[in-house]
C-alpha positions as CSV (number, residue, x, y, z in Angstrom):
1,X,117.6,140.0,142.8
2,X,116.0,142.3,140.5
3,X,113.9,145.3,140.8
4,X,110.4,143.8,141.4
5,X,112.1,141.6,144.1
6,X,113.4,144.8,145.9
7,X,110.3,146.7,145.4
8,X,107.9,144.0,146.9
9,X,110.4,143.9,150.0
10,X,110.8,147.2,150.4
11,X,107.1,148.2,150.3
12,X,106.1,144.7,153.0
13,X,109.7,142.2,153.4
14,X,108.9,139.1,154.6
15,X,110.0,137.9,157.4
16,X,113.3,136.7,157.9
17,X,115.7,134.3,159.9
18,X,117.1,136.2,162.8
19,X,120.0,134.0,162.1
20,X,120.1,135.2,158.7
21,X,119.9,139.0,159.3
22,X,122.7,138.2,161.7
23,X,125.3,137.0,159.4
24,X,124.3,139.6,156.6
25,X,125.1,142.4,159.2
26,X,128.1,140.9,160.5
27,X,129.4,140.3,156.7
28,X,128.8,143.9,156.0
29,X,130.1,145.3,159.1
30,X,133.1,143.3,158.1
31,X,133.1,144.4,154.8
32,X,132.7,148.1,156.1
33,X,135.7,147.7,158.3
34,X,138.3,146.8,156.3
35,X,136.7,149.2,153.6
36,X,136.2,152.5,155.6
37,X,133.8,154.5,153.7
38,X,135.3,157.8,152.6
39,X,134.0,161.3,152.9
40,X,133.4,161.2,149.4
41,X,130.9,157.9,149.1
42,X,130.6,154.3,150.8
43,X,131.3,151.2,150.2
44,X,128.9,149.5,147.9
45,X,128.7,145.6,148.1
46,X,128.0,143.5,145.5
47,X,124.6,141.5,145.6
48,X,126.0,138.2,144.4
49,X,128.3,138.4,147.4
50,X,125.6,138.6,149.8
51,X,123.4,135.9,147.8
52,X,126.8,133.5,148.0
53,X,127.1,134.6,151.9
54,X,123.6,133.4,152.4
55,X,122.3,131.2,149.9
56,X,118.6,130.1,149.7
57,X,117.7,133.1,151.8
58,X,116.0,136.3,150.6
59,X,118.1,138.7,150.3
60,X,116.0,141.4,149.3
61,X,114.0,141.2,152.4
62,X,117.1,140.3,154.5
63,X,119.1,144.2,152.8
64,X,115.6,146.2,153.6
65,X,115.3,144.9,157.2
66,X,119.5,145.8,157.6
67,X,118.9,148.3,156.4
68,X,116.3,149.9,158.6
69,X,118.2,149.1,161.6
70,X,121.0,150.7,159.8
71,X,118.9,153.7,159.8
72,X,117.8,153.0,163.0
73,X,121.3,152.8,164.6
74,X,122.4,156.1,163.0
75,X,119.5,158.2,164.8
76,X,120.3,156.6,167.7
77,X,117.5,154.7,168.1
78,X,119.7,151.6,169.2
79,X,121.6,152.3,171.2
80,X,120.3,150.6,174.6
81,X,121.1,147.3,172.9
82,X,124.3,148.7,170.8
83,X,128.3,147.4,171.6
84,X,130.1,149.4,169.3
85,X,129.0,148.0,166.2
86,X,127.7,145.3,167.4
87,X,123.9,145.1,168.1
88,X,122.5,142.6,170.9
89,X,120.5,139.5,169.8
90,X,117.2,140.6,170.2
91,X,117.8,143.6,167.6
92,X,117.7,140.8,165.3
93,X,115.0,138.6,166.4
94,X,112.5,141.6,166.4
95,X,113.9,142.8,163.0
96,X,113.1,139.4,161.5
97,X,109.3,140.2,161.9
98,X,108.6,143.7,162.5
99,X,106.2,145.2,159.9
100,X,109.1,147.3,158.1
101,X,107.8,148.8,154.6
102,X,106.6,151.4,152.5
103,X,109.8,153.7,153.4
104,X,109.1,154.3,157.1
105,X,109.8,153.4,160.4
106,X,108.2,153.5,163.9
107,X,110.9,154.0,165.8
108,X,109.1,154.1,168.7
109,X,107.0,151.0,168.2
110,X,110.3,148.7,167.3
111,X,111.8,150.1,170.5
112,X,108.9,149.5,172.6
113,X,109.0,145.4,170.8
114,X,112.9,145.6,171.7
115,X,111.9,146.0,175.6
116,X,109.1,143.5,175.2
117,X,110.9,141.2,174.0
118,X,114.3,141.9,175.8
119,X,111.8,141.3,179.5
120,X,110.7,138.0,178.1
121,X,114.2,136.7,177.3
């Protein structure tokens, strides 16, 4: 990934694999557990480890939609469809397609999807 690919997905990602925004959340998470992040800094991953976790996928577009729920989660946006750190399926499957980009989120408009989507489940 370099830094056109991470522009382009950060300004409009393209959607992703629900399956695949799965597994890159639980590998952080993972990653982030046995690696608390100190009070002095976090954890940083290296790319090639997520591009060997989840080959063939974009992984620009995959970090910029974890991302946002990351930010998401810490506001407390989530948390009808949080389990510790775990998130519920449908976090995912609207997070695969939800028009993320630009640098901001509608909190309130992914939530409101979350509830759409969690009735037609």
């Amino acid at each position: 990934m370099n830094d056109s690919d991470l522009r382009t997905a950060w300004n409009a990602p393209e959607p992703v694999n629900p399956a695949d925004l799965r597994r890159y959340w639980d590998f952080t998470q993972k990653i982030q557990a046995q690696h608390p992040p100190t009070a002095a800094g976090a954890i940083g991953i290296d790319i090639r480890c997520i591009e060997a976790e989840l080959p063939g996928t974009n992984v620009a577009a995959v970090w910029v939609r974890a991302a946002s729920m990351q930010i998401l989660q810490v506001h407390g946006a989530l948390k009808e469809w949080e389990h510790g750190t775990d998130l519920d399926d449908v976090v995912f499957q609207v997070a695969a397609t939800f028009p993320f980009g630009g640098g901001s989120i509608n909190a309130e408009s992914f939530r409101e999807q979350l509830r759409v989507a969690a009735g037609a489940a």
